[in-house]
N, C-alpha and C positions, 0 to 999 in steps of 0.2 A: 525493616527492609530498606535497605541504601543503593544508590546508584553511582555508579563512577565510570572516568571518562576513559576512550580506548589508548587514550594518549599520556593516562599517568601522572596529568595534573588535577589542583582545583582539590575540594574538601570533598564527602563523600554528600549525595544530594539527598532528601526524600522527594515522593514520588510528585509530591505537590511541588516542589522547589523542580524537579527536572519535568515537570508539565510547562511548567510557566520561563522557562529557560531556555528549551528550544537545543542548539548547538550548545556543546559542552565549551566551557569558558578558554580551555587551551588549544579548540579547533577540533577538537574529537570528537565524538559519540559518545550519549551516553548510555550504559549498560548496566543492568542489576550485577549485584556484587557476589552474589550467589543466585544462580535459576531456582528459586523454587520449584519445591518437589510434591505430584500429588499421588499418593497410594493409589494399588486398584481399589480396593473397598469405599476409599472414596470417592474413582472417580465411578464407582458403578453405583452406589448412591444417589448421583447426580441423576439417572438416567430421566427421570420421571419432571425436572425442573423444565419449566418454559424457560426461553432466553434469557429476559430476563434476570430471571433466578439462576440461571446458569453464568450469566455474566457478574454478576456481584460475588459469584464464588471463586472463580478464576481468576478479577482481578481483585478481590481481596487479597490475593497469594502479592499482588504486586504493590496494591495503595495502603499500605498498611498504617496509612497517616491518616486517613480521611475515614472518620468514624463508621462504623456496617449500617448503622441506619439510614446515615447519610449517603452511604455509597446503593444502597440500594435505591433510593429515591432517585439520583442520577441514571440508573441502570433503568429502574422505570419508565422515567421520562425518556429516555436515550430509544427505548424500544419498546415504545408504545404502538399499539394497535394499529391508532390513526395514521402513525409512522411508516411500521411497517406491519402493513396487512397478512401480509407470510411470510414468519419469518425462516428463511432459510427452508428451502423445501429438498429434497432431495430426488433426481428426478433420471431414471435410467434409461437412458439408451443405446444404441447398438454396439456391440463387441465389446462386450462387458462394462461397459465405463458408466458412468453415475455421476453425473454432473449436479453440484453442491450452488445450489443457488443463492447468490451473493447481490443480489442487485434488483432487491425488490425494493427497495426505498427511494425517498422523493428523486433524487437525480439517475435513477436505474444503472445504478456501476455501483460495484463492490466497496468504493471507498465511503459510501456511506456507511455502513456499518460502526466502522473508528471514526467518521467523522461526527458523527451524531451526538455518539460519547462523549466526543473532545469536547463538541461545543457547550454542552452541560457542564462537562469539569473545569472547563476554562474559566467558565461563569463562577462556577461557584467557586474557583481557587479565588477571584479579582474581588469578588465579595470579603470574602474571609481576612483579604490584603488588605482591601479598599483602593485597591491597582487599579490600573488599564494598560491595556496590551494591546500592540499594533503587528499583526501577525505580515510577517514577511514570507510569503510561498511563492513557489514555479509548479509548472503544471504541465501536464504532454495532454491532459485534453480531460479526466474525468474528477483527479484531487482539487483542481476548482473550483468546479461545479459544486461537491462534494460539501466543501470549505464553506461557501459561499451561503449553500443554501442552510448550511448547520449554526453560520454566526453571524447570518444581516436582521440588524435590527438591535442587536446586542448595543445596549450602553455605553457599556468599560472598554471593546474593541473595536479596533480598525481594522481591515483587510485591505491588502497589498499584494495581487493575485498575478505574476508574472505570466503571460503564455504568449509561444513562439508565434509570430504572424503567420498567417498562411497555411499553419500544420496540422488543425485541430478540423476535425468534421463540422460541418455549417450546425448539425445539431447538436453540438459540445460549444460550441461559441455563444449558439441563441442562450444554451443555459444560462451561460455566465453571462454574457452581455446585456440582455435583457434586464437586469437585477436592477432597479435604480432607486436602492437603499442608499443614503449618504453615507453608511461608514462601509460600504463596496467599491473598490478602485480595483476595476479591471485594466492593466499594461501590458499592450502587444509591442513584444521586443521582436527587432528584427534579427533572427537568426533562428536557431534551432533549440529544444527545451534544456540542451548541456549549458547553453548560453544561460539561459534565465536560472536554474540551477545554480551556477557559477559565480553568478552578481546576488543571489542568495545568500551564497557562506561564505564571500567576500565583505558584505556589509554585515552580517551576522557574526562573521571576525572581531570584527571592529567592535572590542568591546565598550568606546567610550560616545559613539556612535548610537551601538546599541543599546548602549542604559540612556542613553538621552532621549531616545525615540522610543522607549521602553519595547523593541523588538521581542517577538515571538514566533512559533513556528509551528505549520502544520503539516506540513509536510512528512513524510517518514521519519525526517530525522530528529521527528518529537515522535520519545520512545513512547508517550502514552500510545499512540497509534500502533503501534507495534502492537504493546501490550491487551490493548482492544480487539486484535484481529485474531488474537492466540485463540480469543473465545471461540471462535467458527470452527477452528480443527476439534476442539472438544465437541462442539455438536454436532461435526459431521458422523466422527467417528461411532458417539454413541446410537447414533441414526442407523448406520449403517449397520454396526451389528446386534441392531435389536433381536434381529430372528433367531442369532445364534444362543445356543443353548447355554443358562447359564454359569457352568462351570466353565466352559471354556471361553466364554467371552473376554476375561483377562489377558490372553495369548491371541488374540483374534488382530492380525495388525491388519492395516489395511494402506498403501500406497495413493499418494498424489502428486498429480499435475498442476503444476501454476505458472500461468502466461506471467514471466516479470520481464521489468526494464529496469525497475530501481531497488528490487531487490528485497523490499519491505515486504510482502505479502509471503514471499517465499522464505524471509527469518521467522516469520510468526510461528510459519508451520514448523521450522527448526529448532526455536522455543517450545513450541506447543511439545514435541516429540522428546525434549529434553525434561518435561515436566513430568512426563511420563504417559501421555498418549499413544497408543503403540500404534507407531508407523514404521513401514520398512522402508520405506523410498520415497525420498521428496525430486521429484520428478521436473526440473526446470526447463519449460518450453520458451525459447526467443526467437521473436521473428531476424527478419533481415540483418538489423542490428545485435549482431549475436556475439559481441563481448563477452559475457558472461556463458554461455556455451562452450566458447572457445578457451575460458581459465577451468570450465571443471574436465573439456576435453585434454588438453594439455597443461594444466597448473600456471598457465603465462595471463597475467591479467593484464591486458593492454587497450586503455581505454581509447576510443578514435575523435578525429576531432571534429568542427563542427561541417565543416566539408564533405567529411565521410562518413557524414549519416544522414541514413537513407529517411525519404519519405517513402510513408508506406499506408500500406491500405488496413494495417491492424496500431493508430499514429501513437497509441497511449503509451504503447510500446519502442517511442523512435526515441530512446535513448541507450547513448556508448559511454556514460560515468554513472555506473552504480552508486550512492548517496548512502545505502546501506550495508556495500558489502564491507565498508570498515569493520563492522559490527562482528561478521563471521569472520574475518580475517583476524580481529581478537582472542578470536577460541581459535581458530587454526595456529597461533601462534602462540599457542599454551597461554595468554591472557598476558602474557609479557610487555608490558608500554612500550619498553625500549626497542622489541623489534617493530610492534607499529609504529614506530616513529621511525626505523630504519626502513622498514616497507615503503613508506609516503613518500621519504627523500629519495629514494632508487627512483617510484615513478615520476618526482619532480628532473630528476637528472638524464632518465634514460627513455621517459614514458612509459614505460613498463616494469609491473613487479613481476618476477621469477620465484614462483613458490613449487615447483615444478619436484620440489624436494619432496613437496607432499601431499604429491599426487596420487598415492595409494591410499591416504587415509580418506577419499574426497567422498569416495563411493563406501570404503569398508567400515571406517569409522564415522562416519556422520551422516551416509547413506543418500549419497546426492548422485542423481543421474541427469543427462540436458541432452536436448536435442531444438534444432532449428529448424523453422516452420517461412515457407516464401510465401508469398501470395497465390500461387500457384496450389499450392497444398492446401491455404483457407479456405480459398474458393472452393475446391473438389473437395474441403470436408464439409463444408458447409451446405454442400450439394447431398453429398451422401446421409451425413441426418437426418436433415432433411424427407429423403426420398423411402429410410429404415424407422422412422421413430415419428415423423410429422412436426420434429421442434424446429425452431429456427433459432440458429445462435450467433453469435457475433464475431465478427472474425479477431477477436483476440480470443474468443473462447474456442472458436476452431484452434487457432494454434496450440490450445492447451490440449484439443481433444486429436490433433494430428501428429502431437509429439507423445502423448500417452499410449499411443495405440502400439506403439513399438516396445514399452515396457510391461504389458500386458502380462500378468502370469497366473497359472489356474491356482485357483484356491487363496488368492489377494485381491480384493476389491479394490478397483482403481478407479478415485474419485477425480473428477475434475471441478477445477474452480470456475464459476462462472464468474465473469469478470463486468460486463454489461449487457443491457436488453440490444436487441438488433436494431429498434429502429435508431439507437446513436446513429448508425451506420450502412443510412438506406442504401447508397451508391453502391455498397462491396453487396448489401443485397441482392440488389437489384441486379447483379452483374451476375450473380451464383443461380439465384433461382426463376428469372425475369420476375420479377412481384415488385410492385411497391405496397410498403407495411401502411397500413391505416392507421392514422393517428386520431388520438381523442381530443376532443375539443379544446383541453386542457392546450394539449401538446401545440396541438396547433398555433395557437391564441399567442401560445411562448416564441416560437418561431415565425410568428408574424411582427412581433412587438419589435419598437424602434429598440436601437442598443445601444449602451454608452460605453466604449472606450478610448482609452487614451495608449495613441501612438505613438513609440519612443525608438530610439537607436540604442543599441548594445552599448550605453556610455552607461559606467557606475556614474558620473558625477550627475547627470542628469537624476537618476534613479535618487541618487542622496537628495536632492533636491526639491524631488516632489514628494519625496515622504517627509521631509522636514513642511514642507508648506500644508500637507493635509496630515498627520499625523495628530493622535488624540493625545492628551497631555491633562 
């Protein structure tokens, strides 16, 4: 199994060479060269595996470098007990939807899941090297935390955790801020998460740069994460239709919702469904910032700038430059380099790509539906579950569960992603149901602790400058 980049340069990678790689070497993504393919028999086989075991079989389809014993020992370690207590529960509430829980582990948000993974394979890729790696990430508020709490402590890496000043929940900040691991360097840039994103694959360009600083990357646009998250649609699905009968379980598709910004959460399931998991509709919910809403409504991807995006009360979500949608734009362009490289240059020239040609295939071929979710809508859904079911959800998972509810259809179970626990998110709480959420002493103790960051200006030279000064070598 090889990987190559959406831009058509650079050799073909394995999965070890593009875990430790990050941004593909000519500015692209990088992408399996073929999606693996899993039969029904086999995926109904699986049915009976814990996570776990279900994870070292899904991504054996993608590491096929990193020997099964050894990957299962990662998979172990990755989702363990201690780790995660439950994993992935699946939990129904009102108007048919069944919300897929993702954020039972250490930092309560769904990016644990791939982040846990990563930081085992990181490890053991820099072993096998005798490397080190200094991971370059931006963050809208839960990747992180995520990051953070998956690789402090680590020998062989650095962390270089960008997040926007000001835009992040006070309870997303203590996460990270509080950490005072020596190789954790938390940087509040001043501006919004496109900015920190942006001076990401700027310096991650720079290839001579980043082999000096031996940069890497946690972010989405390290496909392992991807490829770690495809796990969750295999376990939701088999979850979901355990009741049904046998024979038909094969044919039993089932539709989902996923609050994105950056797009990654919502290719996994796009892979996952390529693999052969039967889904009819990937379901894309955007708040405010609804980029991505507005190219699967009209085919026009037009990303906004740091101006024009919004703060909001669901922030994981306040991005206008999807990071991943390179990735589907690949396949939407029949895998072609040449027109992803014509795509990039249209948005460099005009701000905007016009794919509008292939607007019919968005929903019938690939089976993508969106819809946008205000503040207005989280709060009254967050209210209404509330008041039907007794759960309390977050208002990015409101988004997913206010945008779902419109594609609702009998006889397809419509999952929704949970994306973090509410208390991230006391204030949009507090405002929906008057409650303040209890916290455990744990929580507490984290949110009281002094916090170390360091304060910067949207300047790349600054940025080069403090990773060169703390940078592991």
């Amino acid at each position: 199994m090889h990987y190559i980049s959406t831009r058509g340069g650079g050799e073909p990678r394995t999965y070890v060479e593009t875990l430790l790689e990050g941004l593909a070497s000519d500015g692209g993504l990088s992408v399996p060269a073929s999606l693996p393919t899993v039969s029904a028999e086999e995926l109904e086989s699986w049915r009976e595996l814990d996570y776990a075991e279900l994870a070292t079989e899904v991504l054996g389809r993608f590491a096929t470098d990193i020997p099964r014993e050894d990957l299962a020992a990662l998979c172990r370690a990755a989702y363990a007990p201690e780790v995660f207590p439950t994993p992935v529960p699946l939990r129904a509430i009102d108007g048919g939807i069944t919300l897929v829980g993702l954020s039972e582990g250490p930092t309560l948000a769904f990016k644990d899941m791939a982040m846990q993974f990563l930081g085992h394979a990181l490890e053991y890729a820099l072993e096998r090297t005798d490397g080190v790696l200094n991971i370059l990430g931006a963050t809208s508020g839960d990747t992180g935390s995520a990051a953070e709490h998956a690789l402090r402590g680590k020998d062989r890496i650095g962390v270089f955790m960008l997040s926007p000043q000001g835009r992040m929940s006070p309870f997303q900040r203590a996460q990270m801020y509080s950490l005072q691991d020596d190789n954790v360097h938390n940087i509040a840039v001043e501006g919004v998460f496109d900015d920190c994103q942006d001076l990401v694959k700027r310096l991650s360009g720079d290839l001579t740069f980043k082999q000096a600083q031996h940069l890497g990357a946690v972010n989405s646009i390290n496909l392992a994460r991807i490829t770690a998250q495809v796990v969750y649609y295999f376990w939701a699905w088999l979850r979901a239709t355990d009741a049904v009968p046998a024979p038909r379980r094969a044919d039993s598709a089932v539709s989902v919702t996923v609050p994105s910004g950056n797009f990654g959460n919502i290719l996994s399931g796009y892979y996952a469904k390529g693999m052969g998991v039967p889904i009819r509709r990937l379901v894309l919910a955007a708040n405010e910032n609804n980029v991505l809403d507005e190219f699967f409504r009209t085919g026009v991807y037009r990303p906004r700038s740091a101006a024009e995006t919004l703060a909001t009360s669901s922030p994981s979500m306040d991005i206008s430059k999807a990071s991943n949608f390179e990735r589907f734009v690949y396949d939407l362009l029949d895998r072609d380099p040449s027109r992803v490289r014509a795509a990039w240059a249209e948005l460099a020239e005009t701000g905007a790509i016009d794919l509008s040609a292939e607007l019919s295939r968005l929903d019938g071929e690939f089976g993508f539906a969106s819809g946008t979710s205000t503040h207005e809508d989280r709060v009254a859904t967050i209210r209404a579950v509330h008041a039907a079911s007794g759960e309390v959800i977050d208002p990015h998972t409101a988004d997913g569960v206010a945008v779902a509810r419109r594609f609702v259809e009998d006889g397809v179970p419509m999952l929704v992603l949970e994306t973090a626990k509410p208390e991230k998110f006391a204030d949009t709480i507090h405002e929906a149901l008057g409650i303040d959420l209890d916290y455990s002493p744990e929580l507490r103790a984290m949110l009281d602790a002094p916090q170390r960051v360091t304060e910067m200006p949207n300047d790349e030279q600054a940025l080069r400058t403090y990773i060169a000064e703390h940078a592991r070598h």
